[in-house]
DOTI-546283 format. One line per 2 residues: their letters; for each residue x negated, y negated, z of N, C-alpha, C. Coordinates in steps of 0.05 Angstrom, whole numbers. Layout:
N
a = X Y Z X Y Z X Y Z ~ ...
This chain:
177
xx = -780 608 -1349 -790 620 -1324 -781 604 -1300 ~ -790 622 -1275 -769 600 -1254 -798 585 -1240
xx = -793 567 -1232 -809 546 -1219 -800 535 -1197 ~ -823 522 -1186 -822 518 -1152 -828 493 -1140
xx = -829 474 -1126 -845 464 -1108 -841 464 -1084 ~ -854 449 -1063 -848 444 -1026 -850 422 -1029
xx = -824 404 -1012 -826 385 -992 -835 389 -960 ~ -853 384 -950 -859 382 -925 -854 361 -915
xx = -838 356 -894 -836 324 -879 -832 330 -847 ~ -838 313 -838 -842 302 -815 -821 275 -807
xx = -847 262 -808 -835 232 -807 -835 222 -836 ~ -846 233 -860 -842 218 -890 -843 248 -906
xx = -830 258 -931 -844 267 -944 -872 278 -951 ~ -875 289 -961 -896 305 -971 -896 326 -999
xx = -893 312 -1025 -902 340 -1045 -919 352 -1056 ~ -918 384 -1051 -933 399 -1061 -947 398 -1088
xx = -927 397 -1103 -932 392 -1135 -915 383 -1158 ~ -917 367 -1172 -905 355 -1195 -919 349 -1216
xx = -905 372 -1233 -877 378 -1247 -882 406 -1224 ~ -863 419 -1225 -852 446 -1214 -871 468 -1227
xx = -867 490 -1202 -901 508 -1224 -888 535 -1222 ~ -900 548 -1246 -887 579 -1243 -892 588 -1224
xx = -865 609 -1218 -871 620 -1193 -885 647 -1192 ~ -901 652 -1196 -928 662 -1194 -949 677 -1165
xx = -957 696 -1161 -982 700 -1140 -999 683 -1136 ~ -1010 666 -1150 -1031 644 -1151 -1025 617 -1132
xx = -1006 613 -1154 -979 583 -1141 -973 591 -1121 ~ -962 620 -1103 -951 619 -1087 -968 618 -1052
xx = -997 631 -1063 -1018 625 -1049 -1033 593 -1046 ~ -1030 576 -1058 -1035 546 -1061 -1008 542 -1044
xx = -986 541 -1045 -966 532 -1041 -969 541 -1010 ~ -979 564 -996 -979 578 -960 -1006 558 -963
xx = -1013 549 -978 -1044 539 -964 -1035 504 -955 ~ -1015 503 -972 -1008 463 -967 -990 475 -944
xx = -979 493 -939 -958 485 -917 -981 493 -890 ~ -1004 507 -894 -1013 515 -871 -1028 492 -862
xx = -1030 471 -886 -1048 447 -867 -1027 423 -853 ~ -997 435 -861 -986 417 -846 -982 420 -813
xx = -991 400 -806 -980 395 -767 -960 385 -762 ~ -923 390 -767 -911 373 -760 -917 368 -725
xx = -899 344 -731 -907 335 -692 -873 336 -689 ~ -845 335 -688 -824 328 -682 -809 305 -690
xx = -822 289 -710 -810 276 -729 -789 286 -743 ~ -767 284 -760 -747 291 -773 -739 273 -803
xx = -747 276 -822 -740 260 -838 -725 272 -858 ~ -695 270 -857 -679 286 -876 -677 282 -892
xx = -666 250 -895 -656 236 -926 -686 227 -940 ~ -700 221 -931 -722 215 -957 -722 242 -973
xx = -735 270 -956 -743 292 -965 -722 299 -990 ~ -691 297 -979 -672 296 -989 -669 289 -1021
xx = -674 259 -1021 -677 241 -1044 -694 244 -1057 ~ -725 251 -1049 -750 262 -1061 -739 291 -1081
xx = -726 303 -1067 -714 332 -1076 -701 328 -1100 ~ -683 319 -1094 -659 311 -1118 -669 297 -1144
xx = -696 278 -1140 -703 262 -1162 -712 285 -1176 ~ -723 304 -1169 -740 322 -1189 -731 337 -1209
xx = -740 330 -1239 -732 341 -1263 -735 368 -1262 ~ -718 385 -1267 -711 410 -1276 -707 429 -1250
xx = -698 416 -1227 -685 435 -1213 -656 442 -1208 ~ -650 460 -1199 -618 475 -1197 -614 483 -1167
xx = -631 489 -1153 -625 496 -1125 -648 480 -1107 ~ -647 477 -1086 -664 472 -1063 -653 484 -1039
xx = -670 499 -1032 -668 508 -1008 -684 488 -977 ~ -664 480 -966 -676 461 -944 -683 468 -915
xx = -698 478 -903 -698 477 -878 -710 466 -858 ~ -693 467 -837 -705 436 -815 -701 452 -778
xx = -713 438 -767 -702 451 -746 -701 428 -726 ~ -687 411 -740 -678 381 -722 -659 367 -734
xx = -640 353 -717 -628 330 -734 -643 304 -747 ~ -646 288 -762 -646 262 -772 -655 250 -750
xx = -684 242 -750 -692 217 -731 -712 190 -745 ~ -717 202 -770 -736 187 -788 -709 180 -811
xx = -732 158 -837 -722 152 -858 -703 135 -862 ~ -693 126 -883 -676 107 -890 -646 117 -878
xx = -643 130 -875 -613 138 -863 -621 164 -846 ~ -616 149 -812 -614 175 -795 -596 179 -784
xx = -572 175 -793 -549 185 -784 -533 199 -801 ~ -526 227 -785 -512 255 -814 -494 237 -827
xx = -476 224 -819 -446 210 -836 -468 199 -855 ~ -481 180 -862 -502 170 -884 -506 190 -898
xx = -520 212 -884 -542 224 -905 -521 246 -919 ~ -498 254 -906 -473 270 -920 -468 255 -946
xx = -460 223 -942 -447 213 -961 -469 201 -988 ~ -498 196 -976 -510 193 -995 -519 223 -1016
xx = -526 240 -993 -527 269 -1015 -521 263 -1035 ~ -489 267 -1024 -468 269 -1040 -464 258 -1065
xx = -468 237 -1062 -470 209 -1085 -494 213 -1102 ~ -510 224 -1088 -529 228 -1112 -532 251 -1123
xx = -516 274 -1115 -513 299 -1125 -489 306 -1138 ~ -474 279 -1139 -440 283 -1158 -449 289 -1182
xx = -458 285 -1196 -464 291 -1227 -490 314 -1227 ~ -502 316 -1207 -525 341 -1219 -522 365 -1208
xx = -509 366 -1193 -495 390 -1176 -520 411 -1182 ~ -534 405 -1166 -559 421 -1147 -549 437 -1126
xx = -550 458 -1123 -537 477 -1100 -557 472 -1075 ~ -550 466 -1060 -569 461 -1031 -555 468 -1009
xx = -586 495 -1003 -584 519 -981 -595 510 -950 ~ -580 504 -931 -590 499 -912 -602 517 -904
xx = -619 521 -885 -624 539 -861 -643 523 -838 ~ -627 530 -814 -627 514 -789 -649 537 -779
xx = -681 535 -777 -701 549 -761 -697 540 -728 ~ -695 569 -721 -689 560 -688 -713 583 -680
xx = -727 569 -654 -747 588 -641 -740 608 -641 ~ -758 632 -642 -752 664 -640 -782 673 -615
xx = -786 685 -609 -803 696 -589 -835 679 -598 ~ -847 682 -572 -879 657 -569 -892 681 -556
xx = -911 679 -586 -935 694 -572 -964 676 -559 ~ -983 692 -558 -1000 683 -548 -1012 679 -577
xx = -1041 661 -574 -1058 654 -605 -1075 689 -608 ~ -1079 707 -587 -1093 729 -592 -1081 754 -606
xx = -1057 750 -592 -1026 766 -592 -1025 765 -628 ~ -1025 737 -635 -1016 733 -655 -1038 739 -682
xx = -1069 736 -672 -1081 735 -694 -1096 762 -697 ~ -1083 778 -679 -1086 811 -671 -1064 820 -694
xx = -1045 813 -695 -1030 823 -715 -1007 847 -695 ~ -1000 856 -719 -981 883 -701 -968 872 -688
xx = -946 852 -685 -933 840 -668 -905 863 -672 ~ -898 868 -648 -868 885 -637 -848 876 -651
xx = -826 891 -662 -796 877 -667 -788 876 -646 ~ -756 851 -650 -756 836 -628 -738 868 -619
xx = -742 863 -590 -727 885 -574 -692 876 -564 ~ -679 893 -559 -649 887 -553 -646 861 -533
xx = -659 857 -524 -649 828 -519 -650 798 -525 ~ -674 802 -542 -677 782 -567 -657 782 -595
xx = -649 809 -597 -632 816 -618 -612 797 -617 ~ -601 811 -578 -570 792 -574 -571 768 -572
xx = -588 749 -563 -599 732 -562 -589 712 -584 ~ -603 728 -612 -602 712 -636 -576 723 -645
xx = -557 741 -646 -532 746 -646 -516 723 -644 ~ -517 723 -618 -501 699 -593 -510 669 -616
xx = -533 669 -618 -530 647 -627 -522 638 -655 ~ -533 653 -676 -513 662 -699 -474 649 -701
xx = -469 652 -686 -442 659 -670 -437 631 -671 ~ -454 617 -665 -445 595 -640 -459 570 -657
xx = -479 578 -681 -493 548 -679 -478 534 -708 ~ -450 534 -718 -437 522 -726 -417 504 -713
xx = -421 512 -690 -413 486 -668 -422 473 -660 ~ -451 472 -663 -478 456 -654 -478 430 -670
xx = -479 417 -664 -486 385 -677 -496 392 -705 ~ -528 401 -698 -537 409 -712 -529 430 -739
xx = -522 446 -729 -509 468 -752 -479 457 -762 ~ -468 432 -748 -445 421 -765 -449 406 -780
xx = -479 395 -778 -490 375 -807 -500 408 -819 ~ -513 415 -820 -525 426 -837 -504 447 -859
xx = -485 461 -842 -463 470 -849 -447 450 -873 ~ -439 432 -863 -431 409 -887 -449 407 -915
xx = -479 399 -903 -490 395 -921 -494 408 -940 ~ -496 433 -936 -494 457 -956 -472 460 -968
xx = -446 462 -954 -411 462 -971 -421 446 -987 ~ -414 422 -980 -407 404 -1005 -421 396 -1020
xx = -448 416 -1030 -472 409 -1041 -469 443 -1058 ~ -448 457 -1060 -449 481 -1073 -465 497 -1061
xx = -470 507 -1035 -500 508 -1028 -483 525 -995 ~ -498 531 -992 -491 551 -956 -509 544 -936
xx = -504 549 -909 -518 543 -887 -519 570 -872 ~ -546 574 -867 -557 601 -850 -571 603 -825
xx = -580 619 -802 -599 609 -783 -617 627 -786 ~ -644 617 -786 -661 640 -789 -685 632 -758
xx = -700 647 -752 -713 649 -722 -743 649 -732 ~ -755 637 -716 -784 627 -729 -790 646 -702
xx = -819 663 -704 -833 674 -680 -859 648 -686 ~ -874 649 -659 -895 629 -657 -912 635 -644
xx = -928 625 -639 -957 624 -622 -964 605 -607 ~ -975 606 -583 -978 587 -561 -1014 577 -570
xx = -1021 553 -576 -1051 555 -585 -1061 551 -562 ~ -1090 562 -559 -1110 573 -542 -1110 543 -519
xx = -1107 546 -499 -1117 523 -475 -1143 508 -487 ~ -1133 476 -494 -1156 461 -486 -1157 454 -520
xx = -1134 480 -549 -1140 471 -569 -1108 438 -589 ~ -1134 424 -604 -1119 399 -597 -1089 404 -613
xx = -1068 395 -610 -1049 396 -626 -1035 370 -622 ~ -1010 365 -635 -999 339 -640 -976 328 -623
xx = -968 307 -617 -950 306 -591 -923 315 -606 ~ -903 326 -595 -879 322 -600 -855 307 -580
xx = -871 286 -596 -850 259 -582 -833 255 -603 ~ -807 246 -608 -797 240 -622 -785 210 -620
x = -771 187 -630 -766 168 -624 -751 153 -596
């Protein structure tokens, strides 16, 4: 059967579960419940999550996504974390799927917990078109782009929609180093 877990990171790791669990309705509801208590703040930690990933018995793919460069961990610089992947993925050849989450439209917290939110309209469309286009020239999408080639693995952009939380409710700084 196929099996699952989440890394969540920030500034360190975070796993969901070990050993890997069927992938299942149950599991997959536990699994939205650990990611919903995470708060990242703008930390970035690639290569731990990375290395956390790779140690784990009986996987074949990981799908990774980030929506920052490397600012945490033992190696924050892409040339490092390319060449260590690498080195530790020469013999297990784990296919690893980037995808670079880039903002998509901000709702309000009412907007949002109202439901019925609008598809995006033609100029959000082009928007994410244009950028599609363009974010393999981005710093960013040229690590991630790599990281996926030479990991058997592809790099994609996908658009997160969000919510603005309510005036006055607390949330986490996003300071980064």
């Amino acid at each position: 059967t196929t099996g699952f877990t989440l890394i969540e990171f920030d500034d360190a790791p975070r796993l969901f579960s070990r050993p890997l669990l069927p992938a299942n309705r149950p599991n997959a509801d536990k699994a939205l419940a650990f990611l919903k208590k995470a708060k990242p703040y703008g930390a970035t930690n690639i290569f731990d999550s990375l290395e956390m990933a790779l140690s784990l018995p009986q996987i074949d793919t990981i799908v990774f996504l980030s929506d920052g460069l490397p600012n945490r961990g033992r190696f924050k610089d892409t040339a490092s974390i390319l060449r260590e992947v690498a080195r530790m993925n020469r013999h297990l050849r784990i296919a690893l799927h980037c995808i670079w989450i880039v903002p998509g439209r901000s709702f309000t917290a009412e907007e949002w917990e109202k439901g019925g939110l609008p598809p995006p309209g033609p100029e959000e469309l082009e928007r994410r078109r244009l950028f599609r286009e363009r974010a393999a020239d981005l710093e960013l999408g040229q690590f991630l782009r790599r990281l996926g080639q030479e990991n058997d693995g592809s790099f994609s952009v996908a658009f997160a929609d969000t919510y603005r939380p309510p005036p006055g409710a607390p949330t986490r700084p996003s300071t980064d180093e």
